[in-house]
N, C-alpha and C positions, 0 to 999 in steps of 0.2 A: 415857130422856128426858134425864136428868143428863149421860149419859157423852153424847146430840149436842150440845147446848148445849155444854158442855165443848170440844169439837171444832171444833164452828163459832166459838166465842169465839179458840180456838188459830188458826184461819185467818185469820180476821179478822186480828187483831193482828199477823200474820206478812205482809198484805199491804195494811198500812197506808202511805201515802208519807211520806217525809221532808221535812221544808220546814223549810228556814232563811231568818233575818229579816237583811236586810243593808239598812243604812240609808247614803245616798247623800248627801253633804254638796257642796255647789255653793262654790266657791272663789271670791272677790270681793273687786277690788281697786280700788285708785285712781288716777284720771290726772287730775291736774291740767292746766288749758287756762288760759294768759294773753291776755286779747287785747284790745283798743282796741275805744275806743266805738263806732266805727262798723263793725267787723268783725262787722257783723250774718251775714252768709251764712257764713262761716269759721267760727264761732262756732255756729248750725245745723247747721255739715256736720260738727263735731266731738261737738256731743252727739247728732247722728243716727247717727253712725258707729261710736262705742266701746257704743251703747245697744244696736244693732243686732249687732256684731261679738258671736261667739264661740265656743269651742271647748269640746267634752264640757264637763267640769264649770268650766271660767274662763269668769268675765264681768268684764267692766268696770263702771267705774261713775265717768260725768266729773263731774269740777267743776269751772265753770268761773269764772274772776275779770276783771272787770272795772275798772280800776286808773282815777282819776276824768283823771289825767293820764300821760301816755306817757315821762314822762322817767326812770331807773333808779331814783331812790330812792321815784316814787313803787309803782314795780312793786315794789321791794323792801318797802314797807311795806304796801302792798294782802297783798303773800304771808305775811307773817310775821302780819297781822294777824290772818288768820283762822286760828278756832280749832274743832278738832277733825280737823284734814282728817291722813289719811295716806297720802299716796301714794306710788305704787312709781315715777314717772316724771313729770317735769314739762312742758307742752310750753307752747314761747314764754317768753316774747313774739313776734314775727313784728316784730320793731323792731332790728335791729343796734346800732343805739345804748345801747338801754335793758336789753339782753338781757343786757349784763354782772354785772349784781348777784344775777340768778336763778343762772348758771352758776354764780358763785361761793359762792353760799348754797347752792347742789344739791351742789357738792364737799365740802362741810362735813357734809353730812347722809349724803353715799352714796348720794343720789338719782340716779338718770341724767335729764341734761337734754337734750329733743327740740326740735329747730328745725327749719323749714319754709320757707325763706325765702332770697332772696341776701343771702350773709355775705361782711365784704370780710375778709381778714388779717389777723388776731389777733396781735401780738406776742406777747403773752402766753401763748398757745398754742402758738405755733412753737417759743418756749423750752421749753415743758415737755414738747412733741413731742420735742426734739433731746435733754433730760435725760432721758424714758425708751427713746429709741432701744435702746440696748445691753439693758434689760431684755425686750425685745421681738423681740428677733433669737433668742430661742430659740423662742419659742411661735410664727413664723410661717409655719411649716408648718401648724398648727392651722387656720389661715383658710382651707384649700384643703379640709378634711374635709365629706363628703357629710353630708347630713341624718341620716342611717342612726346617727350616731354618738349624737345627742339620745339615743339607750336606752341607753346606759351604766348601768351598775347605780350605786347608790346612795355605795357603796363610793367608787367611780370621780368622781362628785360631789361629794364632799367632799373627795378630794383635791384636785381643780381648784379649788372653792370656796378651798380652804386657802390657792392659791397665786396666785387673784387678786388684782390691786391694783386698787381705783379711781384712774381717771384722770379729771383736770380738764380734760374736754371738753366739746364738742355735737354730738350726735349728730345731724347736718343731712342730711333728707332730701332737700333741696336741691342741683342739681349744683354742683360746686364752683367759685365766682367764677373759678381760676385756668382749670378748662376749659372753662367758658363763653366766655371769651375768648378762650380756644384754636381754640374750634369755630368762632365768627366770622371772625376772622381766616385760618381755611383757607375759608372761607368766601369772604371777599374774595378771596383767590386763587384761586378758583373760578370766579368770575366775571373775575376779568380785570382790575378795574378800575384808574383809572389817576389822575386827578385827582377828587377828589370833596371835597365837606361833611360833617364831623361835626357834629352838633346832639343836645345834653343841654340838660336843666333844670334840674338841681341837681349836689350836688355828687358825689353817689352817681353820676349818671350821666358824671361827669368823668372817676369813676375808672375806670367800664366801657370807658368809652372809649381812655383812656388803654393800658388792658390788651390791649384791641384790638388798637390800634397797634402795640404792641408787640409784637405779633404778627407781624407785616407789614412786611416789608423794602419801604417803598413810596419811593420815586424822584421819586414827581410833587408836585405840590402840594395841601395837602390846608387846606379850611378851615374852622374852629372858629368854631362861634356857641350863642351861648349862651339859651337861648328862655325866655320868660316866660309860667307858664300861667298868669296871670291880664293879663297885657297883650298889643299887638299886634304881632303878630310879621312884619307883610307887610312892613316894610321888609326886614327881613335875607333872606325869599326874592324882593325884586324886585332886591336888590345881589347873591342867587345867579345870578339871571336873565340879568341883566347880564352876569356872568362865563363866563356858558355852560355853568353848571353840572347836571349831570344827573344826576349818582348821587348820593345822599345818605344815610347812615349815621344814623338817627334813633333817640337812646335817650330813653325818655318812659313814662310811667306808660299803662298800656294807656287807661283812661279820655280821654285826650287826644290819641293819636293820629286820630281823627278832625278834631278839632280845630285838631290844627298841617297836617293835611293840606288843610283847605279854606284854611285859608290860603295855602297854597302854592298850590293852584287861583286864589285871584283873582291870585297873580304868574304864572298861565299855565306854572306846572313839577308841574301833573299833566299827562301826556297819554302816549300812548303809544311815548315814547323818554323818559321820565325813571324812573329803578329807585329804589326805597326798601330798605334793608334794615332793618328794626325790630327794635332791641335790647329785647324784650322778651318776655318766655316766656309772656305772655299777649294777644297778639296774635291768638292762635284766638278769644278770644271777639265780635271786631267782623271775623271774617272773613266774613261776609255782608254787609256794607255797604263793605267793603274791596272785594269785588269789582265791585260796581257803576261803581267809578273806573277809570276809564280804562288808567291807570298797572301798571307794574309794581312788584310788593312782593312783599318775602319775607322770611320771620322763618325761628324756628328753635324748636324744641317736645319738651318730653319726652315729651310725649301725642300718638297717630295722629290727627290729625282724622276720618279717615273712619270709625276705628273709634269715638269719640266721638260721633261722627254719626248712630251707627245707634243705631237705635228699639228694637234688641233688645241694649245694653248693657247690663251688669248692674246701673250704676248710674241706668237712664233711671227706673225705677218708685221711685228714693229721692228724687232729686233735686228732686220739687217740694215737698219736707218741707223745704228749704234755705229756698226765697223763698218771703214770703208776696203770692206775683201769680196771677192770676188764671188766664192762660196758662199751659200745660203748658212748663217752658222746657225745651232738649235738653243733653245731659251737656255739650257744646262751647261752649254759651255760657255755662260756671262758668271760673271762673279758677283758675288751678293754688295756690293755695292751700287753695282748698275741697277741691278734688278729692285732692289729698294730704295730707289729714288722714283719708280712707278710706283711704289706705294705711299710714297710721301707726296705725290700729288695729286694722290686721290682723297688720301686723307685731308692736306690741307683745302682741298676744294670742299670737300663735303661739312667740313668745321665752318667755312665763310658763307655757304648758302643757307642762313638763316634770316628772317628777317631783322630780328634787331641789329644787322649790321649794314645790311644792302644799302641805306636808307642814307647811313653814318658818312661823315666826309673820310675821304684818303688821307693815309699817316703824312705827319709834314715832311720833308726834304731831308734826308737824311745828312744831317751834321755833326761834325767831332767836334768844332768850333763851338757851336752856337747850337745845343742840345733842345731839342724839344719833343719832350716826351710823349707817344701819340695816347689819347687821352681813351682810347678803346684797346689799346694794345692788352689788359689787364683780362677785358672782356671775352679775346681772342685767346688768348692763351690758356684760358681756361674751359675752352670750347673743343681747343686743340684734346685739353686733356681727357674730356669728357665723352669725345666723341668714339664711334667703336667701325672700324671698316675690317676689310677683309681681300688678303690683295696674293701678290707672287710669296710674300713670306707667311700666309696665313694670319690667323686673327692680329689685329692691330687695338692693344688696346695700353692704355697709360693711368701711374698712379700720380697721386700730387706731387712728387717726387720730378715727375718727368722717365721713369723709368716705364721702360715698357713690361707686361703682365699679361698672364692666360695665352701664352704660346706656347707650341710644341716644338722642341728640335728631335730629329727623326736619327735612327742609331744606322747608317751604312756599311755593310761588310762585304767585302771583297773573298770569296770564301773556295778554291777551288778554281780562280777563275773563273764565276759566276758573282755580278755583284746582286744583293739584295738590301731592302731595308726590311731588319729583324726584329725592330722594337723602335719605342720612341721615350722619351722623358718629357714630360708636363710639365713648369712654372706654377700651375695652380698649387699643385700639394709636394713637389719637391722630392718623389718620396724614389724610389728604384726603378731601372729600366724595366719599360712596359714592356713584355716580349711578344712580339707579332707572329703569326704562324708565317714559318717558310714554305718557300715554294720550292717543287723537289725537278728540278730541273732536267730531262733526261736526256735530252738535245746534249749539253753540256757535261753530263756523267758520260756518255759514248764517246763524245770526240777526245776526252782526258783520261787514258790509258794510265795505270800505274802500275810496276812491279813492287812489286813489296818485297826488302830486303827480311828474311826473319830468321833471327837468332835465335837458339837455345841450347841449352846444358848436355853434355850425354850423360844422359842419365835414365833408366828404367825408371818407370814406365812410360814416361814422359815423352822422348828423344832418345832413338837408338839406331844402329846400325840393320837395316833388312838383310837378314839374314838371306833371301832367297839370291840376292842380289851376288852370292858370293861363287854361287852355281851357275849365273844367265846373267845376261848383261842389261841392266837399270837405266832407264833415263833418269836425268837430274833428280826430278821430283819425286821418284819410286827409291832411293836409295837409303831413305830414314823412314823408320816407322813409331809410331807410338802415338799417345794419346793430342801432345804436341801441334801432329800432323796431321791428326785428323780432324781436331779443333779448328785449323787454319785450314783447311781442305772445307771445310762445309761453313767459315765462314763468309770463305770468298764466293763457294756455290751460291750461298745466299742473296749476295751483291750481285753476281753476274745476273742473278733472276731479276733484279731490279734492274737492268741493263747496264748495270758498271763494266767499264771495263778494265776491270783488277786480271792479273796474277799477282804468283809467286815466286820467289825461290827461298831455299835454306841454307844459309853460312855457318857453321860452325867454327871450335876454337877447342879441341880435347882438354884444355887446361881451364876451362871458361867456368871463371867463379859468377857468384848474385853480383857483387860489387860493393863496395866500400869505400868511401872517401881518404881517401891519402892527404893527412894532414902535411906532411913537409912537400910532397907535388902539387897539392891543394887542386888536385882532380880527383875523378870517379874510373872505381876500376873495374873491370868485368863486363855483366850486360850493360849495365848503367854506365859507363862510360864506351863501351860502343854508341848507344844512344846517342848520348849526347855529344859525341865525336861525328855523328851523322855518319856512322856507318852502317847502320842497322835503320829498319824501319819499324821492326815490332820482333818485342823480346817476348816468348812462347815460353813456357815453363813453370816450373812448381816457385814462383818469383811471388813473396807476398807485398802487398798494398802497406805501404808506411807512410806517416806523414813525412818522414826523412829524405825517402824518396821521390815523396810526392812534390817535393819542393824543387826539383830538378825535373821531371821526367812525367809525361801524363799517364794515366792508368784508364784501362776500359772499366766497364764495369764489371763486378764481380764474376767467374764463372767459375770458382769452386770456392764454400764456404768451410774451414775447417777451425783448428785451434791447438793451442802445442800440448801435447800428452808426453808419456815417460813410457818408452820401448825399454821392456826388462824380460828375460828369461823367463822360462817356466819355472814353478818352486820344485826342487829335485829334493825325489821321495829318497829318502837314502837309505839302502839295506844296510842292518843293525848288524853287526860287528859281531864274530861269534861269542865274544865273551862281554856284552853289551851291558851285563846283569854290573859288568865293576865299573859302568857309568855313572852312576849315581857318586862317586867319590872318587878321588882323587888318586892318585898314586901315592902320594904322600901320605893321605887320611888313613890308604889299607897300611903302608908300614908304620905309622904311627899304631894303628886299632890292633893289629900284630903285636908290636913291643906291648902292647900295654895285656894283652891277655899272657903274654910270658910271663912279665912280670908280676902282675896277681898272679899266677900259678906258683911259682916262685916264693910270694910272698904269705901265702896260703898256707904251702910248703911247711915253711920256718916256724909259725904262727901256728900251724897244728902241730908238731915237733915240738915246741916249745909248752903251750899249755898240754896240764895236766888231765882237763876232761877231756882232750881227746886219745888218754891214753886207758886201753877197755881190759877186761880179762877177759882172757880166750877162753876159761872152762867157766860157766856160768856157777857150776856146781861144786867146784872148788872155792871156800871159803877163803883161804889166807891163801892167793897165788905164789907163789915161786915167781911167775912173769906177767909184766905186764903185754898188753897187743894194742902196736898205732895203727890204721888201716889209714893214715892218710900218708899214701906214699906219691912220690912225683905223679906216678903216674894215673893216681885220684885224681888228685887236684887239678893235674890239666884235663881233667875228664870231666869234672864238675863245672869249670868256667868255660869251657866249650858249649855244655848243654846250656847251661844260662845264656852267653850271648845267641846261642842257637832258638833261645825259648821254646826248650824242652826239657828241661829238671835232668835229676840223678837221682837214683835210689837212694846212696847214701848223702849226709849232712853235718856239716861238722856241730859240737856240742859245746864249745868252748866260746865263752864272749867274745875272743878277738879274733878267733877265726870265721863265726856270725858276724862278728863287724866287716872282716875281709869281702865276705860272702855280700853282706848286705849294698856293699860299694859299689861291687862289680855290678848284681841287678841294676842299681840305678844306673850307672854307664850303660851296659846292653841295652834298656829299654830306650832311653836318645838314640841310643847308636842305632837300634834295630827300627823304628820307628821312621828317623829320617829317612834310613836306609829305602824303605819300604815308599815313602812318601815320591821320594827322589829317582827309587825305580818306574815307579808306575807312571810318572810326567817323562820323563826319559823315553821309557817304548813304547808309551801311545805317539809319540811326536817322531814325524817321519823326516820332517824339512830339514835339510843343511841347515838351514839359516833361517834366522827369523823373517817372516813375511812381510814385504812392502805392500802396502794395498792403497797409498796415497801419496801425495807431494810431500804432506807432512811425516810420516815415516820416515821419508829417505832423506829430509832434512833434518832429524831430529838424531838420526843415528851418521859414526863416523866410519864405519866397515866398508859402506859400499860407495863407491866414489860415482858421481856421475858429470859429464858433461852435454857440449851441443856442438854447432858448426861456428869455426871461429869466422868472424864478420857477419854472420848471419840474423837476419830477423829473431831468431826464436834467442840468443844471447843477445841482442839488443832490447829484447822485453824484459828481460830480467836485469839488464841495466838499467832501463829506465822508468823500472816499477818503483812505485810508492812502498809498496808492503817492505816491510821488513825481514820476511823470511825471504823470499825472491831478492833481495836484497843481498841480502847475507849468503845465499848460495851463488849468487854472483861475481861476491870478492871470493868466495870458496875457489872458483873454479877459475877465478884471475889468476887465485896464489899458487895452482897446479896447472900451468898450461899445459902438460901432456894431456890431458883430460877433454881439450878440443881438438875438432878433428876438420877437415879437409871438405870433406862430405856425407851424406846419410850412409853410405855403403861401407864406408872406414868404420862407421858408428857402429853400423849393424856388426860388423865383425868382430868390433871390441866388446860387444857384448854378451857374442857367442862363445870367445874363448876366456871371456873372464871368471867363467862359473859364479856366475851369482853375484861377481864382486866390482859391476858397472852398470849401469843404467845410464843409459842415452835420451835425450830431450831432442822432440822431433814431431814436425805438423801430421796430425791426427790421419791425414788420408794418404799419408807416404808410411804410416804405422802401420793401416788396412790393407795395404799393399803387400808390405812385408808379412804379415802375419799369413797372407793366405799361399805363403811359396814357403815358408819353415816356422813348425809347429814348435818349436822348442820356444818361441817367441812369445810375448803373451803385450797386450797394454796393462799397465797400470793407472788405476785412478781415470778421475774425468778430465775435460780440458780445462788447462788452466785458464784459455783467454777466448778469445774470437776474433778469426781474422781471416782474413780471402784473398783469393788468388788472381790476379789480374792481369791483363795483356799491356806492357807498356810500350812506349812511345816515345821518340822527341818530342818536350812542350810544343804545344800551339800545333799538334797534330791536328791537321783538317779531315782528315780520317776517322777519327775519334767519335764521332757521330754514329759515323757508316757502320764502324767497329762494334758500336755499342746497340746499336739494334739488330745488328745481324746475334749477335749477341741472347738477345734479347728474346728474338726469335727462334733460337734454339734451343731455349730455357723451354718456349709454349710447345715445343715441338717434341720436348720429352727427348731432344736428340743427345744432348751431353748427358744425361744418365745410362743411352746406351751405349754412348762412345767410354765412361769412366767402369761400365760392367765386362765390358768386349776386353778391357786394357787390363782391371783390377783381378773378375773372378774368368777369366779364361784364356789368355794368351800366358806366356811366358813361365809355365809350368804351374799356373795356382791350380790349387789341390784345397782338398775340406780336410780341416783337420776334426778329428774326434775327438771329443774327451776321455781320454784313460778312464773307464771306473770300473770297479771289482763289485760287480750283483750282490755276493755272498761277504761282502764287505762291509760292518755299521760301527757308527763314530766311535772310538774309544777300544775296540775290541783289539786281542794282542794274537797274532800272526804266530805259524812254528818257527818264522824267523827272528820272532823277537825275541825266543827260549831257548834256540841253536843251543850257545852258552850252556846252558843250565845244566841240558840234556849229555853234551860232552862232558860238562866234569862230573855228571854221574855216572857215564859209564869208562872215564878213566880213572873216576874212585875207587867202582866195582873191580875194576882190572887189577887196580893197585890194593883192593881186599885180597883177590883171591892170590894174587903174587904173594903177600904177607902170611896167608892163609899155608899154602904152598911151604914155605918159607918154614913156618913152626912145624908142620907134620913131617917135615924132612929133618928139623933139629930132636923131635920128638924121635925118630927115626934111630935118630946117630946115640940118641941116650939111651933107647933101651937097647943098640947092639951093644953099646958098654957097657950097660949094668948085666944082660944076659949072657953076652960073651955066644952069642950069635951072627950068623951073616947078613949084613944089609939088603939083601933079595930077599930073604925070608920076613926079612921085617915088613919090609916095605909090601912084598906083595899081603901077608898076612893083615898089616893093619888099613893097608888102603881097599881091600875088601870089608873087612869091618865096619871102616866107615863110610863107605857108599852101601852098606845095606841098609835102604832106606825106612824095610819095616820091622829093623829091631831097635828099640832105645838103649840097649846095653849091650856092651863087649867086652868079651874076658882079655884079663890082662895078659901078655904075651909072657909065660915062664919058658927056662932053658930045663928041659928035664933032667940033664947030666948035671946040673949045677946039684953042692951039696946038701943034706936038708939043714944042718945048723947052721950054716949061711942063710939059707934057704929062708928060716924061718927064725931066722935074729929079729927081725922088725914086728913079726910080729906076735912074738914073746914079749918084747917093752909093752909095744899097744895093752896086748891083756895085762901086763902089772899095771900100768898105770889107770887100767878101765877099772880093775878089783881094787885099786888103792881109792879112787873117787866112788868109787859104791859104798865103802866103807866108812870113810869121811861124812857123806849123805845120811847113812843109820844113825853116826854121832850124834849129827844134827837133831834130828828127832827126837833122839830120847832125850837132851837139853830140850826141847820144845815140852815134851810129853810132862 
């Protein structure tokens, strides 16, 4: 019995368990919290957060101070006052002003100091930034080490321990003022803007602003005002009003942003083309009553709103432990200071649970007196910096600086009353807002109805009166037709198919110019200042895209592309003149070439009269004449210079040198003269045109005949203002130094053109040219386009429209719809017609018409006329001398010899004798003839026998 007790005792013992006692000791430390009296919820969200936070065996444990006034020494003596406190970390003030005396007392101590807050540029920190530069260019590799490395052994701890310094900083969870003003200002470039309002209320917001700016290489004009939150601010936006200002740049305490916005509301610059951008990182918490306004607004946030929004954040079930209200409030309507003081003590917790500090005693007793630097503070601070968390403001991460790094702030727009976040901006690379795809909301396009006011011009083809409408009675929108109307007509079809719900109506103005800035009103007149007067919502019309414009006013995109050409007449073929042939010369030339053949005739004349070889003997056979014979009588000699300039000779030629010289003169003149003559005919009636032919820009600049203009205030004379070239230059001042030569509109133009005959040419956009040419053929274009440039839908800036507009747009283009709306308006309503080219089949270049010899053909048959007159004339004088030499009756004469000589087949006719006449009269003449025939017969025989 001994020996099993014995046995069962040995078992027993042998499978007995071991149990060790291990006691578990909880690590707790201290955070100090500074904050102002009314930093009630801040204040809440910091002792709910480090109460709440923690990790295995670290807990926190805040304390918090409330200082009775906010100025530094009293923060400084609220801190120093109290006694017993030991903390590893200070955080705040949230006061830039007052914050300097904790930093500087936390340096002293080894404390690390936490801010939360926009901080502006510390001298005094840049300096001691740039003094530990060089000590910090070897450890910056270190900043890039994975969490992984927090397990270093102990060893490894103390040496980095050994080799920290403290540095006199603040460790700001805060993004940094400099890129704050950074992300704004790509911001602004983002948008576009162009002229706008800066508005701050203090002077912290001067600086924001300032930093902005200088952000932004801006060109336009920008203007500063300065707002008063407890006074009334409506003057300074009815003198924004006034200037037509529409984007506005607002830095303001989030609290008051409602407040300076209903202000602006009673000067009429909320509505839906005026943009706000809100320089304030706490703008998410009034963004529900933000959207109810009309307006566009858009801030910038380190926080998702959406993910703040949701009912399953992690911080929705804490957040009513913040305020004491009755309402459950949501994470998004806390302001970014509450909200990142949860992230500050998650961070600081996850920096302290490491082992080389669990282990370390707690900092000593915090004194102003009697300083004692905690001898790990160095350690911690650079734990703070190294470490990387992930909280309500996303990534948490820090450079040796103290400055936070690799965060996002997220872009918010308020757009239609619908808010979104549309893009965001990074810290890592600095570079342009990221644009996010929007969400196209249809909920919110149905319940937000808009009429759309729309202007435009009358003007064909464009905007006109519906003619049917003059016969039956029109509703509103059937009362105008043209191309205008049906562009707006299918771009709103297009939206409603998207479920918008748009209309329209149309305003008109019969005197309504494009618009031009009035320098002594120093406003815009026409569409553009309808626009921007917000009477209008979209201007429809043949209205081109300028930068001028664009700087006032937004523009859709492009839906007609054209460029300015030169509207000129046909070239008028001109029927030749019946006497066309005395074109070639002058009036002058023919009386000058006139006197000068008298004259040689004339001088011929005297010159054969005068020499002796041209004086002959009439009887060859007469030896010693009795008389000499000159055959060069007046009316040789004008017989002979006739044929010469005629170049066709004369039988006879004179013999005498100086009437050869005469003779020889006159050729050389005829042949110039007939020569040119000839040259100068045949250029003459091949060439049909009135006027020389323009066939380009440079033609009509190079010549002074034909005058041309454009539309005064219009695009197409402002391109020629403010062209570089030199010739567009110079026909610019041309047509400044003739104002009659601008016109009103394209239709005045077209008219001066028509009755100018040839002697105006009009400048005017290429598809208002197509237009015109296909309704009057007498029209033609000259040349190509001078430039390039398009036609666009405008707008008041900051149109939220502008989108809708530009795809619907867009849509029309793929839809092939505006080229049947611009064929329907161009080649078939309003009388267009095909014009033909004039051409004559049996017509080749150069050839000469019966019209070009009309001329010729009349003065030869009024020459003939004026022969046979002359003709007529002698046989009737021939008539009167033989009734007096026969002593006969003039009927006998006349019928006897004008039968004679119409007998066409005799060559000879007997002389008409009086047979009562007597025979010794009879035959007196011709009794001399035989003596004087038997006296030269005789003379003749002389001769011979002297020869024989």
């Amino acid at each position: 019995m001994r020996l099993y007790l014995l046995v069962l005792l040995l078992f027993v013992e042998k499978c007995r368990p071991q149990f060790r006692y291990t006691e578990t000791v909880e690590v707790s430390y201290q955070i100090a919290g500074i904050f102002e009296k009314d930093a009630t919820t801040q204040l809440s969200a910091f002792n709910d957060s480090f109460n709440h936070v923690h990790l295995q065996e670290v807990r926190i444990k805040p304390i918090m101070l409330q200082p009775l006034r906010t100025d530094s020494y009293s923060v400084w003596r609220e801190l120093c006052s109290t006694e017993g406190i030991q903390p590893v970390a200070i955080f705040g003030p949230q006061n830039p002003v007052s914050d300097g005396s904790t930093r500087d007392q936390c340096a002293i101590m080894n404390i690390p100091h936490i801010q939360a807050t926009w901080q502006p540029n510390d001298p005094d920190l840049e300096l001691n930034e740039q003094e530990t530069e060089e000590e910090e260019e070897g450890t910056e590799g270190e900043q890039n080490n994975e969490e992984a490395e927090e397990g270093e052994t102990n060893a490894e701890g103390e040496e980095e321990e050994g080799e920290a310094q403290f540095k006199k900083i603040s460790i700001n969870f805060y993004p940094d003022s400099e890129e704050i003003a950074l992300a704004y200002g790509k911001l602004l470039k983002y948008y576009k803007w162009g002229d706008f309002a800066a508005l701050y209320e203090d002077t912290f917001g001067l600086l924001r602003v300032q930093k902005i700016l200088a952000e932004v290489s801006v060109n336009s004009q920008i203007f500063m005002f300065k707002l008063d939150p407890e006074g009334d601010n409506r003057q300074i936006f009815k003198a924004l009003n006034e200037y037509h200002i529409s984007r506005f740049l607002l830095d303001c305490h989030s609290d008051r942003i409602l407040q300076y916005l209903g202000e602006a509301d009673n000067a009429q610059l909320v509505s839906e083309y005026q943009h706000f951008i809100l320089v304030s990182m706490d703008a998410s918490t009034v963004a529900e009553k933000l959207v109810k306004m009309p307006s566009n607004i858009t801030w910038l946030s380190i926080t998702e709103y959406d993910k703040l929004s949701d009912e399953r954040h992690y911080l929705a079930t804490r957040v009513g432990n913040w305020q004491s209200l009755e309402e459950s409030p949501t994470v998004a309507q806390f302001k970014l200071d509450a909200l990142i003081t949860d992230d500050v003590a998650n961070h600081l917790v996850k920096a302290l649970d490491f082992e080389g500090l669990k282990d370390r005693e707690q900092p000593p007793t915090f004194s102003c007196t009697e300083p004692e630097p905690w001898e790990h503070g160095a350690t911690f601070q650079q734990k703070i910096l190294k470490t990387k968390t992930y909280g309500a403001t996303g990534n948490i991460e820090f450079d040796q600086n103290g400055r936070r790094i690799n965060y996002v702030m997220y872009v918010n727009e308020i757009h239609v009353r619908d808010r979104q976040t549309i893009g965001r901006w990074e810290s890592a690379n600095g570079t342009a807002i990221i644009e996010t795809t929007r969400n196209n909301n249809s909920v919110t396009s149905q319940q937000n109805g808009k009429e759309f006011r729309v202007i435009s011009r009358i003007a064909k083809p464009y905007f006109w009166y519906n003619e049917e409408c003059n016969v039956k009675e029109c509703k509103d929108d059937e009362k105008f037709e043209g191309f205008s109307v049906d562009l707006v007509k299918n771009i709103i079809r297009i939206l409603r198919e998207e479920k918008y719900n748009y209309t329209y109506k149309f305003i008109y103005d019969p005197d309504m110019v494009y618009g031009i800035f009035d320098p002594e009103k120093k406003k815009w007149t026409g569409l553009i200042g309808y626009l921007l007067d917000k009477k209008a919502d979209l201007a429809v019309c043949d209205l081109t895209i300028t930068e001028e414009r664009k700087k006032v006013v937004d523009f859709s995109v492009p839906f007609m592309s054209l460029g300015i050409s030169i509207l000129y007449t046909q070239d008028r073929k001109v029927k030749p003149g019946m006497f066309s042939f005395l074109n070639p010369y002058t009036f002058e030339v023919w009386m000058h070439t006139a006197t000068a053949y008298c004259v040689v005739s004339i001088i011929l004349f005297i010159c054969a009269r005068i020499s002796p070889a041209d004086w002959q003997n009439p009887e060859p056979c007469e030896k010693d004449p009795e008389e000499l014979e000159n055959i060069w009588t007046f009316k040789n000699c004008a017989w002979l210079t006739m044929g010469s300039i005629m170049t066709q000779g004369c039988d006879i030629l004179p013999k005498a040198i100086g009437t050869r010289w005469v003779c020889g003169m006159w050729w050389f003149f005829a042949v110039i003269v007939c020569q040119t003559y000839i040259a100068q005919l045949s250029a003459s009636m091949t060439s049909a045109l009135e006027n020389e032919p323009i066939n380009s820009v440079d033609d009509l600049a190079k010549q002074t005949k034909i005058r041309y203009g454009a539309i005064n205030g219009g695009s197409t004379l402002e391109f020629f203002k403010s062209s570089k070239d030199k010739m567009f230059r110079h026909m610019y001042e041309t047509m400044q130094a003739n104002p009659a030569v601008l016109v009103t509109s394209n239709d005045i133009g077209e008219n001066r053109v028509l009755k100018s005959k040839n002697k105006y040419a009009f400048f005017m956009e290429s598809s208002t040219i197509e237009y015109k040419l296909k309704r009057n053929c007498d029209l033609k274009k000259v040349g190509g386009e001078l430039d390039s440039k398009d036609y666009g839908i405008a707008m008041p800036a900051n149109s939220p429209f502008r989108t809708d507009i530009n795809r619907a747009i867009l849509r029309l283009k793929e839809l092939t719809t505006l080229d049947k709306i611009k064929n329907k308006w161009w080649h078939e309503k309003y009388g267009a017609k095909k014009c033909e080219p004039v051409t004559d089949e049996n017509d080749t270049e150069g050839d000469l018409e019966m019209e070009n010899l009309i001329g010729a053909f009349v003065v030869l048959v009024v020459g003939l006329v004026f022969c046979l007159f002359m003709a007529a004339i002698e046989f009737m004088n021939e008539v009167r001398n033989i009734v007096v030499r026969e002593q006969v009756t003039h009927k006998e004469v006349f019928i006897k010899e004008l039968k004679a000589s119409l007998n066409f087949f005799q060559l000879r006719k007997p002389v008409l004798r009086n047979p009562s006449r007597a025979p010794s009269l009879a035959n007196t003449d011709s009794d001399e003839r035989r003596e004087k025939a038997a006296k030269a017969i005789e003379n003749f025989m002389d001769l011979e026998k002297e020869v024989q």
